[in-house]
TIBA-635126 format. One record per atom (N, C-alpha, C, O): x, y, z negated. Coordinates in steps of 0.001 Angstrom, whole numbers, plus 500000, padded with zeros to 6 digits. Example, Ala and Ser with C-alpha at 12.3 -4.5 7.8 and 13.67 -1.06 7.14 Angstrom:
513190494310492200;512300495500492200;513200496700492200;514236496681491535;512850497750492920;513670498940492860;512900500030492130;513409501138491961;
END
This chain:
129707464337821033;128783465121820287;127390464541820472;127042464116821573;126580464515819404;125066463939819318;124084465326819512;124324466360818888;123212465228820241;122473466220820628;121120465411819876;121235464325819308;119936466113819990;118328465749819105;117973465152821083;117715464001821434;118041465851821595;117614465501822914;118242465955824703;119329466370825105;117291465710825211;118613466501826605;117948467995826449;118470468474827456;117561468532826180;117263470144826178;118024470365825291;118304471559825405;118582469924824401;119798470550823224;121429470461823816;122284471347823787;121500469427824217;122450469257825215;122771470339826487;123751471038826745;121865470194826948;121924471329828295;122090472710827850;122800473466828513;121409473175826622;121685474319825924;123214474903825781;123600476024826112;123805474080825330;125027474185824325;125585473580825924;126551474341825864;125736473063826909;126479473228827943;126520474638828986;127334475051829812;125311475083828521;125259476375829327;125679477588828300;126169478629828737;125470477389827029;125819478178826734;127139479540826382;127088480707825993;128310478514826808;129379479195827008;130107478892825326;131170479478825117;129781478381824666;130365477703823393;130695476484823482;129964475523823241;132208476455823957;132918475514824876;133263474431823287;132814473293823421;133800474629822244;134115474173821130;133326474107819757;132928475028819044;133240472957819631;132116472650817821;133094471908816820;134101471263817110;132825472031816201;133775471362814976;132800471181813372;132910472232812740;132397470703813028;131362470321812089;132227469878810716;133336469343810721;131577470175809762;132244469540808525;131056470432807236;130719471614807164;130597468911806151;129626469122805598;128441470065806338;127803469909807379;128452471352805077;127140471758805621;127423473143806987;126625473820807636;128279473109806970;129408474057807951;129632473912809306;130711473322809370;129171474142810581;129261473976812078;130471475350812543;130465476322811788;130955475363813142;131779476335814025;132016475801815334;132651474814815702;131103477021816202;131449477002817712;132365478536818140;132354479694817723;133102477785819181;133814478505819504;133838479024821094;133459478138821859;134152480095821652;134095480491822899;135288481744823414;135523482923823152;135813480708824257;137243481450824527;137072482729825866;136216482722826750;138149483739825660;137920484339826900;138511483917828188;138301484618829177;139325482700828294;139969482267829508;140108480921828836;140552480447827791;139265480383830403;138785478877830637;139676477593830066;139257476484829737;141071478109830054;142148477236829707;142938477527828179;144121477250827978;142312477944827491;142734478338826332;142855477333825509;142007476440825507;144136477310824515;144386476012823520;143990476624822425;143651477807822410;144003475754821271;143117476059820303;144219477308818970;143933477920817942;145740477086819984;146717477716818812;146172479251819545;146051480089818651;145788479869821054;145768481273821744;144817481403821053;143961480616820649;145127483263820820;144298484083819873;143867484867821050;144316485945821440;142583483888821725;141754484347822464;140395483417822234;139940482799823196;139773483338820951;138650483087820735;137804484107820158;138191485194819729;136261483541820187;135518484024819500;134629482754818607;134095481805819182;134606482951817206;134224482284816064;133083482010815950;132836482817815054;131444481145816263;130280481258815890;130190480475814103;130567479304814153;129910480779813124;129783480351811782;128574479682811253;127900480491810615;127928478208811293;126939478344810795;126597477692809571;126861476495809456;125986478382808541;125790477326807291;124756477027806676;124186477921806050;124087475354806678;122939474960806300;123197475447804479;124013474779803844;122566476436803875;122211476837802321;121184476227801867;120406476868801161;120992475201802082;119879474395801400;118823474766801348;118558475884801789;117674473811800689;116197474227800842;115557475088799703;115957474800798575;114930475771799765;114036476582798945;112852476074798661;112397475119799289;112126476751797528;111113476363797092;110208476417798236;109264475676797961;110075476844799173;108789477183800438;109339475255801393;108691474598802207;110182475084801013;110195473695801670;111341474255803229;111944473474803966;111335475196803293;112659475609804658;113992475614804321;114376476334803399;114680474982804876;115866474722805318;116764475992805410;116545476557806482;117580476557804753;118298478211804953;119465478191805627;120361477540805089;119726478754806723;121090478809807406;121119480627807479;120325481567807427;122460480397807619;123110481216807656;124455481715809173;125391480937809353;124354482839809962;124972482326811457;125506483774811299;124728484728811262;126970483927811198;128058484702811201;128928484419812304;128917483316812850;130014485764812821;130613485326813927;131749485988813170;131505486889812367;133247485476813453;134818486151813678;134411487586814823;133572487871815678;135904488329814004;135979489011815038;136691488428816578;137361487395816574;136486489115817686;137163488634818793;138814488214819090;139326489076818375;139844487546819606;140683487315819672;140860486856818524;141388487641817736;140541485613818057;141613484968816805;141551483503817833;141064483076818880;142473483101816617;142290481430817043;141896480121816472;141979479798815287;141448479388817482;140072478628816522;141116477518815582;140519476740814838;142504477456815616;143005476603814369;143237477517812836;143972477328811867;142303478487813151;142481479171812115;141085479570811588;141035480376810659;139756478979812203;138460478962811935;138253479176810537;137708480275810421;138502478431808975;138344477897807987;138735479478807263;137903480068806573;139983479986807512;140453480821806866;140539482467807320;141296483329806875;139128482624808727;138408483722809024;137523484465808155;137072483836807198;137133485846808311;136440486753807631;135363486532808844;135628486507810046;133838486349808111;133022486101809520;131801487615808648;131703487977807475;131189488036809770;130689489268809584;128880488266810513;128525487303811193;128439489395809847;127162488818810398;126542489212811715;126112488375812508;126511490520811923;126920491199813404;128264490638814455;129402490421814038;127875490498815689;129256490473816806;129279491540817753;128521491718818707;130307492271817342;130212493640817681;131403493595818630;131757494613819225;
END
């Protein structure tokens, strides 16, 4: 994984979002409830994020939705992501 610098790096190592998976404008991190979890156990939690392109003000629009708890991350693509993680 390419980080901007080592403070982005160290972030996303502490942060407990053990799994990223990127494609186009689309990121998904993932964070399991037990340390040894494969990607088929429906013991994840889903982070969603999506670059929506730029607007007239010149900013960049994302968008950051989460799954509900316990799914599994080979099933990321074809989750209902809610904007709250409740």
């Amino acid at each position: 994984m390419n980080f901007g610098n080592n403070i982005e790096a160290m972030g996303f190592e502490k942060s407990g979002w053990s799994k990223i998976a990127t494609s186009d404008n689309i990121t998904y991190m993932g964070k399991p409830m037990t340390p040894d979890a494969l990607d088929d156990d429906p013991v994840w939690t889903i982070k969603k994020i999506e670059k929506g392109g730029t607007g007239k003000d010149g900013f960049e629009y994302i968008t950051i939705t989460y799954s509900q708890n316990r799914v599994k991350w080979n099933e990321r693509e074809k989750l209902t992501y809610k904007y709250f993680w409740i």
